[in-house]
KOLKOL-444813 format. One record per residue (C-alpha): residue number from 1; residue in three letters; x, y, z. Coordinates in steps of 0.02 Angstrom, whole numbers. Example, Ala and Ser with C-alpha at 12.3 -4.5 7.8 and 13.67 -1.06 7.14 Angstrom:
BEGIN
PT   resi   resn        u        v        w
PT      1    ALA      615     -225      390
PT      2    SER      684      -53      357
END
This chain:
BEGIN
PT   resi   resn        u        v        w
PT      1    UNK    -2392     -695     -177
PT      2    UNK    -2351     -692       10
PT      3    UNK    -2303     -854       13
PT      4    UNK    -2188     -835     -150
PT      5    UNK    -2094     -681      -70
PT      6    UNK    -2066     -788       98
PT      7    UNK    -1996     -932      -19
PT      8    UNK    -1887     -817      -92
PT      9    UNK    -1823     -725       69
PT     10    UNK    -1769     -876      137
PT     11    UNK    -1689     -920       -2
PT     12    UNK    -1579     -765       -2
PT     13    UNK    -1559     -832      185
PT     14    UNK    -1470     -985      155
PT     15    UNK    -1356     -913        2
PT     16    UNK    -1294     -778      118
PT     17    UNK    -1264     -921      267
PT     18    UNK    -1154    -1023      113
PT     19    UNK    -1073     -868       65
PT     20    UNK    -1011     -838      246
PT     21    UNK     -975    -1007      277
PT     22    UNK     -862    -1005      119
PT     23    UNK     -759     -850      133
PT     24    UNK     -666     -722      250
PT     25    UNK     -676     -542      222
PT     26    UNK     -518     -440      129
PT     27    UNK     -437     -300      186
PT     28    UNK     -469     -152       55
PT     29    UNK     -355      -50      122
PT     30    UNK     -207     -143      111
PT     31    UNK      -84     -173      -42
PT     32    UNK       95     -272      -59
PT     33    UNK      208     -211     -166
PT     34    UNK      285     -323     -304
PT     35    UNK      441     -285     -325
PT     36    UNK      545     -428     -459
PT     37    UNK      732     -386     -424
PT     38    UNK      769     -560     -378
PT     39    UNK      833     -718     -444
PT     40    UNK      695     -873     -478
PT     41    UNK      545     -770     -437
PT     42    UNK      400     -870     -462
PT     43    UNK      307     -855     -614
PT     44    UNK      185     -697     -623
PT     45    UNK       56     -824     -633
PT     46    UNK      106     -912     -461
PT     47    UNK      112     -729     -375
PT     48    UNK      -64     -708     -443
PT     49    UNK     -121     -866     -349
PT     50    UNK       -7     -805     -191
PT     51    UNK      -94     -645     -169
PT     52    UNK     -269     -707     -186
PT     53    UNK     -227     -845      -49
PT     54    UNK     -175     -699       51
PT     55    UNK     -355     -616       16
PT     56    UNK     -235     -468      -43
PT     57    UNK     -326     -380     -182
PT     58    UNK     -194     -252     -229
PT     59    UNK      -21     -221     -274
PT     60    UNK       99     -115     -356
PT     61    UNK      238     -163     -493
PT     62    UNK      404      -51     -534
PT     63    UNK      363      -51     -726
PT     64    UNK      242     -113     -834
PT     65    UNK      300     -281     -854
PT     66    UNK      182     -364     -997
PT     67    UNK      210     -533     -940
PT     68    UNK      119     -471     -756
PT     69    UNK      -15     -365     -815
PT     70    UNK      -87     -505     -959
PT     71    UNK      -58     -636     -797
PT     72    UNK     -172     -518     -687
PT     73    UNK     -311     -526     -811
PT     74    UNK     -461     -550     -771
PT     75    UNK     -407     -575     -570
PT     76    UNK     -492     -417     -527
PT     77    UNK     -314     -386     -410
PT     78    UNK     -300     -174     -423
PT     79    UNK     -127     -139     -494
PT     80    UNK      -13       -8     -496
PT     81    UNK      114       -1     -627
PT     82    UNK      273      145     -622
PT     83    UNK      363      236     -756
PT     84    UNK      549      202     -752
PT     85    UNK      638      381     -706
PT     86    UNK      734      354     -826
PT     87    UNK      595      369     -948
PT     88    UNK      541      555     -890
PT     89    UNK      608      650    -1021
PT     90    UNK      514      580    -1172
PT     91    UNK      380      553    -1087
PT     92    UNK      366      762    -1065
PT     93    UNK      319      760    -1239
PT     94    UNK      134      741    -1270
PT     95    UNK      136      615    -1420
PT     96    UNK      286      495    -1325
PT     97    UNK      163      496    -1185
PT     98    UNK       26      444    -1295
PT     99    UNK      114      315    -1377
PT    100    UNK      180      251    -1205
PT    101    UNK        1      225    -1150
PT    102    UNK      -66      162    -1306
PT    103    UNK       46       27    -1296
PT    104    UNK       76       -3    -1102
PT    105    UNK      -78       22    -1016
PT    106    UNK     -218        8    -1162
PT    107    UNK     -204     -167    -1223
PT    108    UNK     -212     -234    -1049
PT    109    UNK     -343     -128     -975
PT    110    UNK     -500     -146     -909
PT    111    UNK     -464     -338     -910
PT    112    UNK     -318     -319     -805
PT    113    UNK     -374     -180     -673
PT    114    UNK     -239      -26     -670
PT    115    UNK     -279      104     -552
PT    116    UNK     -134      203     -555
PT    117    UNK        7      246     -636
PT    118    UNK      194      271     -524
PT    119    UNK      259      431     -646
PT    120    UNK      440      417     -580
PT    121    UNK      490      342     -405
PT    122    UNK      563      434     -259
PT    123    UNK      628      588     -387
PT    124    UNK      640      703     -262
PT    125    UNK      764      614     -184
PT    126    UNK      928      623     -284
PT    127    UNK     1018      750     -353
PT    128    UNK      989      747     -495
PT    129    UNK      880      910     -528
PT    130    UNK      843      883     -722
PT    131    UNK      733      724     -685
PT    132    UNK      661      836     -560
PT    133    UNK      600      974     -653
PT    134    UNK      548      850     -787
PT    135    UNK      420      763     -674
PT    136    UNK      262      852     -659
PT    137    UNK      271      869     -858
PT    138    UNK      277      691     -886
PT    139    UNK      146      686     -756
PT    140    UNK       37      803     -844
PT    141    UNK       80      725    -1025
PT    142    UNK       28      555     -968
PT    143    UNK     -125      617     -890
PT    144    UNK     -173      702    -1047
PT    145    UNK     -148      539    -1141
PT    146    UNK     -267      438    -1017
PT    147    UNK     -379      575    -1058
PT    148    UNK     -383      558    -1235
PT    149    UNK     -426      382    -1209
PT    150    UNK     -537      378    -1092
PT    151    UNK     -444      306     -956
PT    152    UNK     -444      469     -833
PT    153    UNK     -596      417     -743
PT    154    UNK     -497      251     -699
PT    155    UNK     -330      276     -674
PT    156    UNK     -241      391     -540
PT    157    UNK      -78      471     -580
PT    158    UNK       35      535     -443
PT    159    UNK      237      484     -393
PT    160    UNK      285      404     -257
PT    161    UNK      415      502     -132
PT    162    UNK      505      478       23
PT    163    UNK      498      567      159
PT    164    UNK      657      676      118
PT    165    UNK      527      775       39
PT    166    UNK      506      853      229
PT    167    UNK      621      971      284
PT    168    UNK      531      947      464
PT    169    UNK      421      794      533
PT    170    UNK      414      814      716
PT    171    UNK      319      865      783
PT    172    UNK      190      830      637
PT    173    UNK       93      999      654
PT    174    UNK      287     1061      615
PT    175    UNK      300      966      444
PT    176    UNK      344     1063      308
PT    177    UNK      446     1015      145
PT    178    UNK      626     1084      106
PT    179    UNK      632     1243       44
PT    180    UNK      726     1188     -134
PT    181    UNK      569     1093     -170
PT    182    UNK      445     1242     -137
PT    183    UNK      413     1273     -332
PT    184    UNK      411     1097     -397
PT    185    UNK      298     1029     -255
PT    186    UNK      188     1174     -267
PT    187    UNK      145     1095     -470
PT    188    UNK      149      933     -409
PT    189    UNK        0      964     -285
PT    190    UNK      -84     1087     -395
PT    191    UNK      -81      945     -523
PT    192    UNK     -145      793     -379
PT    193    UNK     -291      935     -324
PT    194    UNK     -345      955     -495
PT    195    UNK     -348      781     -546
PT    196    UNK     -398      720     -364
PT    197    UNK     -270      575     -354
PT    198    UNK     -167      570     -202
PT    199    UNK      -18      601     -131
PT    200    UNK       96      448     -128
PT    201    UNK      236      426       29
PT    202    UNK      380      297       53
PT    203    UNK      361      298      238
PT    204    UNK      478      184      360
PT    205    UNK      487      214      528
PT    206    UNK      625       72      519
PT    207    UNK      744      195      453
PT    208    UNK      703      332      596
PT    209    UNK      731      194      733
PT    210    UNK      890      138      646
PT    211    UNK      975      302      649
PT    212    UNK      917      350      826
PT    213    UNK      873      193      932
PT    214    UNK      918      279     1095
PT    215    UNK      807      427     1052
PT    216    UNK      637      325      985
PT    217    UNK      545      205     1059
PT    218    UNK      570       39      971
PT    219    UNK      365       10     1017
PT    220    UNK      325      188      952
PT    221    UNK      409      108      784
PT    222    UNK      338      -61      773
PT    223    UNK      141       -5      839
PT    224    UNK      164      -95      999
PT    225    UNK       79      -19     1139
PT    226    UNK      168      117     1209
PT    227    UNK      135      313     1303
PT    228    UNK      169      375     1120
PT    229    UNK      187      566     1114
PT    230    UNK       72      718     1085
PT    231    UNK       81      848      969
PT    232    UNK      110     1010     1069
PT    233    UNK       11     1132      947
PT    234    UNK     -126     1022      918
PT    235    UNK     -133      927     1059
PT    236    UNK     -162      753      940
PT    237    UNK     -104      590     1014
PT    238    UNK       10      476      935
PT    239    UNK       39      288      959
PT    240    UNK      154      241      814
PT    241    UNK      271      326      709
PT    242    UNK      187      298      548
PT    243    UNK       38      398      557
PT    244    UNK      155      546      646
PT    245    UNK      246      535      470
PT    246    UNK      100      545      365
PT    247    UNK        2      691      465
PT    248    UNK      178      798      458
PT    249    UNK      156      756      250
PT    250    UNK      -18      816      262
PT    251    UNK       22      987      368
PT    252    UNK      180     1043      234
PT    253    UNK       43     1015       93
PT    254    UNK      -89     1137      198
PT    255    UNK       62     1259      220
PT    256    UNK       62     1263       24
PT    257    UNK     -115     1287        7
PT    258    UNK     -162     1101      -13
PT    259    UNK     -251     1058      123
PT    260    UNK     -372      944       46
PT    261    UNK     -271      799      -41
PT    262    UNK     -267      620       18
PT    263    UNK     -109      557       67
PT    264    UNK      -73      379       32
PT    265    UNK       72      252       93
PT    266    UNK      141      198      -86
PT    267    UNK      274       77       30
PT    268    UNK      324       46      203
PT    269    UNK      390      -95      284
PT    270    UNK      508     -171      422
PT    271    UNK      674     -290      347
PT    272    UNK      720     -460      433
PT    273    UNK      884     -449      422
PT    274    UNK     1018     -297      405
PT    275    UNK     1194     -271      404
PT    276    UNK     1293     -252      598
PT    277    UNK     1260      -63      590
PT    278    UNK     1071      -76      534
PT    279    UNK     1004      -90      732
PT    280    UNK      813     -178      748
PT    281    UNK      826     -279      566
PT    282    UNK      768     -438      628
PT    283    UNK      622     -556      589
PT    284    UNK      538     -518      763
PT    285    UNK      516     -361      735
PT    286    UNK      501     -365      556
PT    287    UNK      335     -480      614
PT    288    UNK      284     -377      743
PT    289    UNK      303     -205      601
PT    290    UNK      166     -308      480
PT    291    UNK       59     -385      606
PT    292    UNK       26     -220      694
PT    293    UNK       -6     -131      536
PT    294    UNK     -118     -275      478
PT    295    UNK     -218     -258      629
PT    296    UNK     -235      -56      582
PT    297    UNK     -280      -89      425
PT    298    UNK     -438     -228      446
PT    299    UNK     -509     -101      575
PT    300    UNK     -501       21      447
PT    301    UNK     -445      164      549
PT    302    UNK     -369      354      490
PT    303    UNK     -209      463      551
PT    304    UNK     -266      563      713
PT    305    UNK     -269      715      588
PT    306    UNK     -384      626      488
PT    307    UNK     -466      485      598
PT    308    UNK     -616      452      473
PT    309    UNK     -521      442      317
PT    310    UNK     -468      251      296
PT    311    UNK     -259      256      264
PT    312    UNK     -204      159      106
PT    313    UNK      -60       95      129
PT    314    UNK       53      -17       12
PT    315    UNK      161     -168      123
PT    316    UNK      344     -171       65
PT    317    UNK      357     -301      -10
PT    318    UNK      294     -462      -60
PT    319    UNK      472     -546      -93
PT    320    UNK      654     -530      -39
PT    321    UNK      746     -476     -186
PT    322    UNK      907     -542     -198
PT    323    UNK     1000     -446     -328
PT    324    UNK      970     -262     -249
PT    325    UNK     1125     -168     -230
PT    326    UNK     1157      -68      -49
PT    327    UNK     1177     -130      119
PT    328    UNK     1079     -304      178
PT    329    UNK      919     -237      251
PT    330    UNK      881     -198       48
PT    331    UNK      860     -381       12
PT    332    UNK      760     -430      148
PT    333    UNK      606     -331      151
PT    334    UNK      503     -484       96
PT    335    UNK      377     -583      172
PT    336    UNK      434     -719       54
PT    337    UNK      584     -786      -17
PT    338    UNK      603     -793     -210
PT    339    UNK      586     -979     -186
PT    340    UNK      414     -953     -110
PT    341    UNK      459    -1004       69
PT    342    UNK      393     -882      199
PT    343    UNK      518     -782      295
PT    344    UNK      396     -745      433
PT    345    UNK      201     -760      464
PT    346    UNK       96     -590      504
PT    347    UNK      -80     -689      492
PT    348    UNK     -104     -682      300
PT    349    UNK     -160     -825      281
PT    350    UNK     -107     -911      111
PT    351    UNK     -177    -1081       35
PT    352    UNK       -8    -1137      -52
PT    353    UNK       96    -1276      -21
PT    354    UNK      217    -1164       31
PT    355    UNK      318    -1206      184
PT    356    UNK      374    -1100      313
PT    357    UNK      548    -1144      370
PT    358    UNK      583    -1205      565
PT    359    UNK      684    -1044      573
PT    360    UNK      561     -918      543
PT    361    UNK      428     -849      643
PT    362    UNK      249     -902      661
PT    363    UNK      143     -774      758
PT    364    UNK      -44     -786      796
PT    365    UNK     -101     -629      717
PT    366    UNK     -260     -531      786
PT    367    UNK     -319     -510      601
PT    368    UNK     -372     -702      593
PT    369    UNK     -444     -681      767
PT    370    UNK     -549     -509      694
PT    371    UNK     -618     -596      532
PT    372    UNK     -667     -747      628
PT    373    UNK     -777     -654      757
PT    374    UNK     -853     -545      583
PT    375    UNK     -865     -693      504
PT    376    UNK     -962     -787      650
PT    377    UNK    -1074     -622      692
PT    378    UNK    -1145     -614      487
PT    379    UNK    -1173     -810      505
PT    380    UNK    -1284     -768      665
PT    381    UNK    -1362     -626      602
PT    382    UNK    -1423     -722      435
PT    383    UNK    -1460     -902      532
PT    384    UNK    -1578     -764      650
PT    385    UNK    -1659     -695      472
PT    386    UNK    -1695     -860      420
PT    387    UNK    -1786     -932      578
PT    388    UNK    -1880     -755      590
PT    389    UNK    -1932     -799      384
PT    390    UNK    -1976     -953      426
PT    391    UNK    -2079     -917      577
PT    392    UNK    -2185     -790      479
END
């Protein structure tokens, strides 16, 4: 019997040395978003295998594009899919939103993992107050209809915003939203506490920089080091913009009572390129923006507000989409081109064939440099079980 349980612990020795030798950890934290506003995309099939050469096991979609979600299954890639605004008001009544999910989200699911559902996208934003007000009932229609299938334990529903949603973000113990939004956002976060999904932000500290680069710190913006600054009423230090952004969305939901929601980052992101007036779009520091924030995310760290609460955040985006209307920078958010070239290298690592062009960037990232010395400390610690099992 001894000598059977020996056999057998070494045995579970040498798998685990194959298994390190054969793969590099993934970031769990991190997501790319997947947006398809572009001309010759590659195939959802091809973005399938691009992601999982990146080790990226999560992404979000602007719709619920069929074609995607039966391509995803079985990948075991989380996915978040969004509800056009446009499709708000009929999805306020209970038995549209039933049908919608029925047929949307049903057929594909579990095989195809959805985790949460986008109600809406950056509503708050525009003026248009009727697609306002009909938010949180779509929210609360759909979430009845997930209900009634069984789906509630499984998939989150929340809405993504920007950060116009603050009236105030600095300092970030000083956030607050605007006061127009007082009564909606109130039912928004009563309906995220009761159904525990989070709150989603668009946060880019691109767009801060841009519109005052002689008042912020261009390293304050990208996560290089820097003196950062600290929060006079709490005291809290802050190294990078981001994290400021999402603490001051955390303090205006404690001033409404809602203290105890998780706050996610639904998209951020640096573009490569920008118009004359759109100061700091470059590929340099659009690098620099993803690197740093890859290096955040493998160590797995939280806001100074809430330092042991991993941040999930989503990477805008995965392509540069080419048929978005406004100025330049919109088109050029992409690690990728839609021809599958990379625009720049952050350290994700990807297996394709893809080239990178002699123009773009190739930086060394620290994330490689982190998963190799993980990967090399598991392969010592199992090599040391198995001698130990052997010796016995």
């Amino acid at each position: 019997m001894e000598l059977c349980l020996r056999t057998v612990f070494t045995v579970q020795c040498v798998l685990g040395v194959i298994l390190s030798l054969s793969g590099i950890g993934f970031v769990e934290s991190l997501g790319i978003n997947y947006g398809q506003v572009g001309n010759d995309l590659p195939l959802p099939n091809k973005v399938l295998q691009l992601l999982k050469s990146l080790k990226v096991t999560k992404t979000r979609i602007y719709d619920t594009n069929p074609d995607i979600l039966n391509a995803f299954a079985g990948s075991g890639v989380e996915l978040i899919v969004t509800v056009e605004n446009d499709m708000l008001a009929t999805l306020m009544d209970p038995q549209q939103a039933l049908q919608w999910v029925t047929t949307r989200i049903k057929p594909y699911f579990p095989a195809t993992k959805i985790t949460g559902i986008a109600v809406g996208n950056e509503v708050f934003t525009g003026d248009d107050m009727t697609l306002v007000d009909n938010l949180v009932p779509a929210m609360v229609s759909i979430q009845q209809a997930l209900t009634q299938l069984g789906l509630q334990q499984d998939i989150q529903v929340s809405t993504p915003s920007s950060l116009a949603v603050l009236a105030n973000s600095y300092p970030p113990s000083d956030g607050m939203f605007v006061a127009e939004l007082t009564t909606i956002m109130t039912k928004l976060l009563q309906f995220l506490s009761t159904t525990k999904s989070p709150f989603w932000i668009n946060a880019y500290p691109y767009f801060a920089y841009k519109d005052s680069p002689d008042k912020i710190s261009i390293d304050y913006a990208l996560f290089n080091p820097n003196s950062g600054m600290i929060d006079p009423h709490t005291n809290m230090h802050y190294d990078n913009m981001l994290y400021a952004q999402v603490d001051a969305v955390i303090y205006a939901m404690a001033r409404l009572g809602f203290g105890g929601i998780e706050v996610r980052v639904s998209e951020t992101g640096w573009p490569s390129k920008g118009d004359p007036n759109e100061v700091g779009a470059t590929p340099q520091n659009a690098a620099i923006y993803n690197r740093n924030l890859l290096k955040r995310q493998l160590s797995g760290e939280g806001t100074p507000l809430r330092p042991k609460m991993r941040l999930e955040v989503y990477v805008f985006a995965l392509f540069n989409e080419d048929m978005k209307p406004g100025p330049t920078s919109e088109r050029n958010y992409g690690f990728y081109k839609p021809d599958g070239t990379m625009v720049y290298n952050v350290g994700l690592t990807a297996l394709s064939t893809t080239t990178t062009p002699s123009s773009s960037i190739s930086l060394t990232s620290m994330a490689t440099k982190i998963e190799r010395t993980d990967h090399y400390q598991h392969l010592t610690c199992w090599i040391s079980a198995c001698l130990v099992a052997m010796a016995i």
